[in-house]
C-alpha positions as CSV (number, residue, x, y, z in Angstrom):
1,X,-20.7,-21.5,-4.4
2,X,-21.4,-18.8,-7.3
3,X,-18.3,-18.0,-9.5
4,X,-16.7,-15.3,-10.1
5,X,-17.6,-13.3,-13.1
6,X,-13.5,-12.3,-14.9
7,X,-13.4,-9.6,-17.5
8,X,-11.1,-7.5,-19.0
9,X,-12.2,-3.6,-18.7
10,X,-10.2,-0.5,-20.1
11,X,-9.2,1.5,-17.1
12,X,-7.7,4.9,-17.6
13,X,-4.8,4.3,-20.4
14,X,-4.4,0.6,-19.8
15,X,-6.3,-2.6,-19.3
16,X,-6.8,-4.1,-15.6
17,X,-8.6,-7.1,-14.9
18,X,-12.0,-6.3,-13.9
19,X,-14.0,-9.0,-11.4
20,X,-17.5,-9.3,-10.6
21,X,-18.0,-10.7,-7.5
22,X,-21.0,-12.1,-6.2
23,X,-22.3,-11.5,-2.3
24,X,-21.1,-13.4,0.4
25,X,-18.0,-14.4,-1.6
26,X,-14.4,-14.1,-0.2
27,X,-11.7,-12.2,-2.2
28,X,-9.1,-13.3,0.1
29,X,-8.3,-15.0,3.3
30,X,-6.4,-13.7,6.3
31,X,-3.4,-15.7,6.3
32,X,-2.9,-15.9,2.2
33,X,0.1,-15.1,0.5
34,X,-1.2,-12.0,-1.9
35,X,0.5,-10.4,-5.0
36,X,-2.3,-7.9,-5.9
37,X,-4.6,-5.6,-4.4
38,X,-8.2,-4.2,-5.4
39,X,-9.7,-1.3,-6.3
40,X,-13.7,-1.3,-5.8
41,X,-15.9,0.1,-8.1
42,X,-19.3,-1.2,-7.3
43,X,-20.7,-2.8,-4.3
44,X,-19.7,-3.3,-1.0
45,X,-16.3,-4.7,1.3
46,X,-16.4,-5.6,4.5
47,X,-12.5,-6.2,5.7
48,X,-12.1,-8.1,9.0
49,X,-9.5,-10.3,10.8
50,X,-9.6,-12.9,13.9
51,X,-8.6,-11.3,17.1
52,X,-8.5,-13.3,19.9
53,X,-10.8,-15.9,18.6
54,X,-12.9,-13.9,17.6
55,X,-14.1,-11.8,14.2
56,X,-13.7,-8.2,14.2
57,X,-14.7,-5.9,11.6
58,X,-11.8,-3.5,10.5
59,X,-13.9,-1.8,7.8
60,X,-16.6,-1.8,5.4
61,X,-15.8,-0.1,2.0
62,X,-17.6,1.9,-0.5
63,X,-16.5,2.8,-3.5
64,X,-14.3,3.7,-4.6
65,X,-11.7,1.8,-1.9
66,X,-8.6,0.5,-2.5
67,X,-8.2,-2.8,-0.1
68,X,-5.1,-5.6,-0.1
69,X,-2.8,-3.3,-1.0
70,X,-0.1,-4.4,1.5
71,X,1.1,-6.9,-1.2
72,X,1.9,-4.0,-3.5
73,X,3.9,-2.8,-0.2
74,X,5.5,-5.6,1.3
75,X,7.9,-8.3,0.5
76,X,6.2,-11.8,0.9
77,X,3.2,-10.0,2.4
78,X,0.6,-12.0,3.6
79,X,-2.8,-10.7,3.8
80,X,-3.6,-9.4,7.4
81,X,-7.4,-9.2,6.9
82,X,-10.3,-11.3,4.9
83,X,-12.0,-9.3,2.1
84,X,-15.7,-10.7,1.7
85,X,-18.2,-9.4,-0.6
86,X,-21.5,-7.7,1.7
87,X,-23.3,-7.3,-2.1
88,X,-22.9,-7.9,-5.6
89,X,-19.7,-5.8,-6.4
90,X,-17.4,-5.2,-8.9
91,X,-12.9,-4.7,-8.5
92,X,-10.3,-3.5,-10.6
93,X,-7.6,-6.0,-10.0
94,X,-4.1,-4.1,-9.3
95,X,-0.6,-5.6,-9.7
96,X,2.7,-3.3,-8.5
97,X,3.4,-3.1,-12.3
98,X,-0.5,-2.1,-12.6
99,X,0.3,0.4,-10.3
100,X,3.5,2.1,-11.0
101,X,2.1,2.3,-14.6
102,X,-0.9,3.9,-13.8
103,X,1.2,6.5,-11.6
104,X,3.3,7.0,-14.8
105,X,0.8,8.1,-16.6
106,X,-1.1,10.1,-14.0
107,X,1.5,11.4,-11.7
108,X,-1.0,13.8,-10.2
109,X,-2.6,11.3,-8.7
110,X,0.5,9.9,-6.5
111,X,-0.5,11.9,-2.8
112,X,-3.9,10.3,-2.8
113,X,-2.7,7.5,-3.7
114,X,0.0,7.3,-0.8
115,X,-2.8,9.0,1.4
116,X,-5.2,5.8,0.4
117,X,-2.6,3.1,1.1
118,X,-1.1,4.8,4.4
119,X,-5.4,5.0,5.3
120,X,-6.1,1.5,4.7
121,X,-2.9,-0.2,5.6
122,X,-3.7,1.8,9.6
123,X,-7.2,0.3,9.4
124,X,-5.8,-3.7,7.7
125,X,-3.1,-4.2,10.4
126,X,-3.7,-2.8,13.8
127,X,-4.4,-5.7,15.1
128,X,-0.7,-6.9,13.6
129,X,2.2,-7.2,16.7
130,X,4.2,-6.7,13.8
131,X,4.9,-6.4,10.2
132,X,7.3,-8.7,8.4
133,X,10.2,-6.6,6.0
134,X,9.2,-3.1,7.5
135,X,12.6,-1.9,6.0
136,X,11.4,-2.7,2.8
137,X,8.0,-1.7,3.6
138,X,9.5,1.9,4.1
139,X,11.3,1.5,1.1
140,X,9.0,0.6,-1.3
141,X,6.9,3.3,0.0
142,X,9.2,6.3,-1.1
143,X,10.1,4.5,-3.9
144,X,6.6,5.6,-5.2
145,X,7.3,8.7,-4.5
146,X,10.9,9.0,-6.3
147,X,10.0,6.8,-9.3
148,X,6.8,9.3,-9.9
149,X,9.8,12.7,-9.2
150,X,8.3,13.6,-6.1
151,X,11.8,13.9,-4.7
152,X,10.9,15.9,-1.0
153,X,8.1,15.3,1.7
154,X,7.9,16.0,5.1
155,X,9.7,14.5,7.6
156,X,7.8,14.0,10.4
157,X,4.4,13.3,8.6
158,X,6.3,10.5,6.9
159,X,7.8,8.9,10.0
160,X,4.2,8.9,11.9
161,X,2.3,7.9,8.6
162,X,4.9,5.0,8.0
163,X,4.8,4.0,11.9
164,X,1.1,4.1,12.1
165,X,1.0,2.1,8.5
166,X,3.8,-0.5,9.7
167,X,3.0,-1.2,13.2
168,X,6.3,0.1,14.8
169,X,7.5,3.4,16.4
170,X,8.9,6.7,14.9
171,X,12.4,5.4,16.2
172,X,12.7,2.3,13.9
173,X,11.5,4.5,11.0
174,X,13.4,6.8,11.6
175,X,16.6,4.5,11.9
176,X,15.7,2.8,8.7
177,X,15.4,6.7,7.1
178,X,18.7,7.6,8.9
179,X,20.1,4.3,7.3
180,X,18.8,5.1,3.4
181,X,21.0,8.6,4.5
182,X,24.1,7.0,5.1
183,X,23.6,5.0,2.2
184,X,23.4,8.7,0.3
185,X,19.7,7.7,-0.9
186,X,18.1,10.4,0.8
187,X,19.3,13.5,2.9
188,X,17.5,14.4,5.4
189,X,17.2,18.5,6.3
190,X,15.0,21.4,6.3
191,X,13.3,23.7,3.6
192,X,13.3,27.2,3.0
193,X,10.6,27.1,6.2
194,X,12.9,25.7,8.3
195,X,10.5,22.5,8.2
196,X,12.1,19.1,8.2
197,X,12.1,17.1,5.0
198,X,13.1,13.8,3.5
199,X,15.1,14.9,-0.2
200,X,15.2,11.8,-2.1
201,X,18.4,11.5,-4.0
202,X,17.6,8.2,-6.0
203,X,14.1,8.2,-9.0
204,X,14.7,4.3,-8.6
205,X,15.4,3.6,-4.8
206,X,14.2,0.0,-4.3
207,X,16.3,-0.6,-7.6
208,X,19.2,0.9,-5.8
209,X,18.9,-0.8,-2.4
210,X,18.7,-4.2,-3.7
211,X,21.8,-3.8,-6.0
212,X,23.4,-2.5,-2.7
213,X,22.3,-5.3,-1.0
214,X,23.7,-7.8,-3.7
């Protein structure tokens, strides 16, 4: 089989690993640990998992995609999909340091990259019964928000998104939410429009709920 081309490329203010890799060649493998995801740059993606025996095609990506991000999510997250090269295409690999850095430096960016990650994670797990660590799924989710001083969203586009994302109902987010509250992480309420919101008390929350948790 062809190898994998590995280079290192200057991406906005910092160096990622860049990969070239050739058609028909697998990324990753449904049922992999993963610890990074991929940002696609050139080429072509196609995304699919087993159901029922079977192959079934979740997505095909263009650029530019973000894919395998559920290990940047997720505790122990093992890959719910296979990633496989349809053409000669090029990544951007993407650690969670890779990522919270870039969102340092480019805080503007932070909603499309929550809108991107809530997208794909929907289209990657569907076929999912569940979703291992959703608490700290949910966490680690609005702890990209805090870290980056987005410190209010909306309430009940955050508790769909996050049970569409997760596999799981409003309810359990919402009792994971309510729980971060009575930790005095978060307060939940209503703006000046009398719509409800999530007010993120903590700019470090995962920090905070694993010293908690120690």
């Amino acid at each position: 089989m062809a190898q994998q081309s590995i280079q290192m490329k200057q991406v906005s203010r910092g160096n990622y690993l860049m990969r070239s890799v050739l058609k028909h060649n697998v990324i990753f493998n449904e049922g992999t640990s993963g610890d990074a995801a991929y940002i696609l740059t050139e080429g072509k993606i196609e995304i699919s998992g087993i159901m029922e025996g079977h192959k079934k095609v979740f997505a095909v990506l263009t650029p530019i995609s973000i894919f395998g991000e559920m290990a940047l999510v997720l505790d122990e997250g093992i890959r719910t999909a296979t990633a496989i090269a349809l053409e000669d295409s090029k990544v951007i690999v993407v650690t969670k340091n890779d990522l919270l850095q870039f969102m340092n430096e480019s805080p503007k960016v932070i909603s499309a990259i929550i809108t991107v990650l809530v997208s794909r994670l929907k289209s990657t797990t569907k076929k999912a019964m569940k979703v291992p660590s959703i608490g700290m799924g949910v966490v680690r989710t609005l702890d990209l928000f805090a870290i980056n001083g987005v410190m209010k969203i909306k309430y009940d586009t955050t508790v769909k998104s996050l049970a569409d994302t997760f596999v799981t109902t409003p309810e359990n987010i919402e009792s994971y939410i309510h729980g971060l509250a009575d930790q005095k992480l978060l307060v939940v309420g209503r703006d000046r429009n009398d719509t409800r919101i999530i007010r993120l008390r903590e700019r470090n929350l995962l920090r905070e709920v694993l010293t908690r948790k120690n």
